[in-house]
VOPAGU-2260 file (C-alpha; in pm, 1 decimal, decimal comma):
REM VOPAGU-2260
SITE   aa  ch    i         X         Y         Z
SITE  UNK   A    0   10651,8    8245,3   12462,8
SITE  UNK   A    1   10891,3    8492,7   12302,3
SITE  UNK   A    2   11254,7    8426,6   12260,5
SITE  UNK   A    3   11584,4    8601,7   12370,2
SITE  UNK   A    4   11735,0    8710,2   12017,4
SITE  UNK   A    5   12092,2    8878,3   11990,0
SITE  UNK   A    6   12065,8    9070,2   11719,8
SITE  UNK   A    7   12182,8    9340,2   11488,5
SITE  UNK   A    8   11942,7    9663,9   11513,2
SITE  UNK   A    9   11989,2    9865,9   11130,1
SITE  UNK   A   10   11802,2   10181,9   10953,6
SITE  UNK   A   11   11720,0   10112,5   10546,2
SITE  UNK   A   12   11535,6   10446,6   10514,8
SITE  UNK   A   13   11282,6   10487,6   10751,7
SITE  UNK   A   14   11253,8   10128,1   10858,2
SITE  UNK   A   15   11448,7    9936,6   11088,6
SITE  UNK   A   16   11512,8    9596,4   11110,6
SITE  UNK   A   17   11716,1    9323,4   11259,0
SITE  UNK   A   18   11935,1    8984,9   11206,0
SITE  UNK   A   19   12079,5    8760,4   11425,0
SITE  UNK   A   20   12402,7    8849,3   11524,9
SITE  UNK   A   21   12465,2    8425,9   11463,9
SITE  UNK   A   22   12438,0    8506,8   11065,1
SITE  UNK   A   23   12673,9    8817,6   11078,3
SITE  UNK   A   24   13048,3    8751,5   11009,0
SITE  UNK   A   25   13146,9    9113,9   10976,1
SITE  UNK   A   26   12999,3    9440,2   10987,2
SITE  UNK   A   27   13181,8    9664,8   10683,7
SITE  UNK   A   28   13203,1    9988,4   10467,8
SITE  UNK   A   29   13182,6    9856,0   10094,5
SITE  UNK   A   30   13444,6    9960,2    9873,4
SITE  UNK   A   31   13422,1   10025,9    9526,3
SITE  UNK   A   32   13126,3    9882,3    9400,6
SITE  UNK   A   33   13075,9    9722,4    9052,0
SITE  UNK   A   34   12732,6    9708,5    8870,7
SITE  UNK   A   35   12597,8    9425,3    8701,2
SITE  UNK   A   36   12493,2    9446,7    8398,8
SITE  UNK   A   37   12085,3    9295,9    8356,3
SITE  UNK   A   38   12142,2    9192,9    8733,8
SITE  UNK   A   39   11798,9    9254,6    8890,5
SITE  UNK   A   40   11743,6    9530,7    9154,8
SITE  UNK   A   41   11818,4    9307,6    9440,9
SITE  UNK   A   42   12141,3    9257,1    9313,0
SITE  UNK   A   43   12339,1    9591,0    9369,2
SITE  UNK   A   44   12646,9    9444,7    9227,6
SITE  UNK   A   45   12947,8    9304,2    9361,9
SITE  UNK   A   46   13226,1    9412,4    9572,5
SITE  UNK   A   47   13651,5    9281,7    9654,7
SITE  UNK   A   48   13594,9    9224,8   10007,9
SITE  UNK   A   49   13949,2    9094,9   10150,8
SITE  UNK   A   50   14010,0    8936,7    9852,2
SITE  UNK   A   51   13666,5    8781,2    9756,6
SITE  UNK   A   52   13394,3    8891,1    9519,7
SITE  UNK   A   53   13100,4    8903,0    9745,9
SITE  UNK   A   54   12758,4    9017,1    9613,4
SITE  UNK   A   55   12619,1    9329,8    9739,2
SITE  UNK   A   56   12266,9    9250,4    9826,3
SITE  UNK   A   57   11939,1    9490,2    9855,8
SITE  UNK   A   58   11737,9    9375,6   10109,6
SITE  UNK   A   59   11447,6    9634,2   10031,4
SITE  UNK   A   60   11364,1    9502,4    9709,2
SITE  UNK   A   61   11454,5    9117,1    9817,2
SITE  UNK   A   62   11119,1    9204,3   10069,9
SITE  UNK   A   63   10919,0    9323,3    9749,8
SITE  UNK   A   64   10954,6    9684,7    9865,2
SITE  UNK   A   65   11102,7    9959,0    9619,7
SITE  UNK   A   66   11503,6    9921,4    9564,0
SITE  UNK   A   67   11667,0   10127,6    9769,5
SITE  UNK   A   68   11965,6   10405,9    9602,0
SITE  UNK   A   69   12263,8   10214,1    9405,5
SITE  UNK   A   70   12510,6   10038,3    9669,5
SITE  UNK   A   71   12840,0   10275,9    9620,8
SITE  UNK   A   72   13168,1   10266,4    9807,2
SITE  UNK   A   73   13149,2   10388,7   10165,0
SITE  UNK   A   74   12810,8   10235,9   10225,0
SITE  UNK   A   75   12775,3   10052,0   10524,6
SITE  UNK   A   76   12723,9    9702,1   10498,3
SITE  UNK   A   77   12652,3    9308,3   10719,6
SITE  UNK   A   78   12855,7    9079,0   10573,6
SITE  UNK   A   79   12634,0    8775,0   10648,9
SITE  UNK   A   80   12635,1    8383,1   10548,1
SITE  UNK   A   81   12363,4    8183,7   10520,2
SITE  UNK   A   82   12304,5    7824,6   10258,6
SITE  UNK   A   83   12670,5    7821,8   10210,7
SITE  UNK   A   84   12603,8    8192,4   10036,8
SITE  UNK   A   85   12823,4    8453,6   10153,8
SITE  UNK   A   86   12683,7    8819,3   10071,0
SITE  UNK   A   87   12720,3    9182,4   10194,0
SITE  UNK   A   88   12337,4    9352,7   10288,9
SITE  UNK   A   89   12367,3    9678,5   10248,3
SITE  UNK   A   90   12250,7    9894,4   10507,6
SITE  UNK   A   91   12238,2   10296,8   10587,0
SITE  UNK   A   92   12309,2   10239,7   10927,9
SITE  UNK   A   93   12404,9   10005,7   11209,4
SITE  UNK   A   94   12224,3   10124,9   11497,4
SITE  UNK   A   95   12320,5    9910,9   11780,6
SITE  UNK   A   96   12391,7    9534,6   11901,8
SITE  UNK   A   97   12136,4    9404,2   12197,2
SITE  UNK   A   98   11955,5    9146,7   12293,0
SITE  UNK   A   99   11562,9    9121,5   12222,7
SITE  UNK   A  100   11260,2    8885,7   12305,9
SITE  UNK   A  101   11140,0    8789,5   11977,7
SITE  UNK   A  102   10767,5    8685,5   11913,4
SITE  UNK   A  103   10590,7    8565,0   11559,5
SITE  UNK   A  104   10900,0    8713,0   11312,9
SITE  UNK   A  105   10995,1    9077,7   11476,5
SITE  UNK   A  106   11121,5    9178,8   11793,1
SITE  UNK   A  107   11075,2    9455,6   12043,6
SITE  UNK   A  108   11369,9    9725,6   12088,0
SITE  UNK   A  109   11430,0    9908,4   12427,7
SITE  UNK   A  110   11143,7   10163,6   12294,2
SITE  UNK   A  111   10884,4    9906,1   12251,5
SITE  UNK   A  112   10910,8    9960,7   11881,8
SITE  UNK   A  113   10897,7    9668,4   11693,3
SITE  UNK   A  114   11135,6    9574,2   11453,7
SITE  UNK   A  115   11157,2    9325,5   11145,1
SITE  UNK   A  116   11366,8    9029,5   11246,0
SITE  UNK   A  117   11528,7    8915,3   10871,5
SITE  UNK   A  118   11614,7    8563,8   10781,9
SITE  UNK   A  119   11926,1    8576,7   10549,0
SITE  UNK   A  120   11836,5    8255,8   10425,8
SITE  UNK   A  121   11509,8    8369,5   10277,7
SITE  UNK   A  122   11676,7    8628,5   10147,7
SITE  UNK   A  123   11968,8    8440,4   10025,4
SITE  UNK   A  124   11745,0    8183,5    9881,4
SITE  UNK   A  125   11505,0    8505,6    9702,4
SITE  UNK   A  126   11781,6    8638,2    9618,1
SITE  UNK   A  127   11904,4    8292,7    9415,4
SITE  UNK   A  128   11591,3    8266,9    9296,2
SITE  UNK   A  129   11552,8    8615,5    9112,2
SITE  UNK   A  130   11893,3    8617,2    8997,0
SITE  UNK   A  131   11816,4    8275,4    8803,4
SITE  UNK   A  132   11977,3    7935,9    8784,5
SITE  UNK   A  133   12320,2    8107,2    8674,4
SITE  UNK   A  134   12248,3    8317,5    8952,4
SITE  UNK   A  135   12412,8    8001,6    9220,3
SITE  UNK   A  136   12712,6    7979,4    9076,2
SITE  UNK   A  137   12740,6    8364,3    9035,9
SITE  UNK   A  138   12685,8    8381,8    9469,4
SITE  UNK   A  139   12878,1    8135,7    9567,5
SITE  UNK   A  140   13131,4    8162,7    9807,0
């Protein structure tokens, strides 16, 4: 039986996906965004968000897709929270908040499109993971 979801709806490229509104605390533009250095493509560096270093997360290349362009200031961004990790997704574009039956991992949107329903913790945890054993400390809130 499928589930109400409240979710997100966001464009990376031509794909669209969606997260739980319950994971998001706050839906941003990035400012200036610093590279770093030997960071692996899913990291796309960090960012002074209200006065904390958050990483700036890609979530193509966290789902083994190519990375998608550089995180840069004035990207939009879900600021999202998940295994004590707080991290900014970056995102081309918020589409729209609304609530979706969800059945085996995507959902449906008002189109009957389907739509990738992400897990930040997967991807917090993949991101953890590629980043390295440093990488913990390096995410941590």
């Amino acid at each position: 039986m499928a589930e109400l979801r409240n979710v997100i709806v966001f464009s990376l490229g031509a794909a669209r996906y969606a997260v739980e509104i319950r994971w998001v605390r706050e839906v941003v533009s990035l400012g200036f965004v610093t590279a770093v250095p030997t960071a692996p493509p899913s990291l796309g560096g960090v960012v002074n968000l209200h006065g904390v270093i958050l990483p700036v997360l890609d979530v193509s290349a966290l789902l083994g897709q190519p990375p998608g362009p550089p995180a840069r200031q004035g990207d939009g961004a879900l600021v999202v929270e998940a295994e004590g990790v707080t991290c900014a997704l970056r995102v081309d574009q918020v589409d729209h908040v609304a609530s979706l039956h969800e059945d085996a991992g995507a959902v449906v949107d008002a189109s009957g499109r389907p739509l990738t329903l992400l897990d930040p913790i997967n991807l917090v945890r993949r991101a953890l993971e590629l980043v390295g054993g440093a990488g913990k400390a390096e995410l941590a809130p």
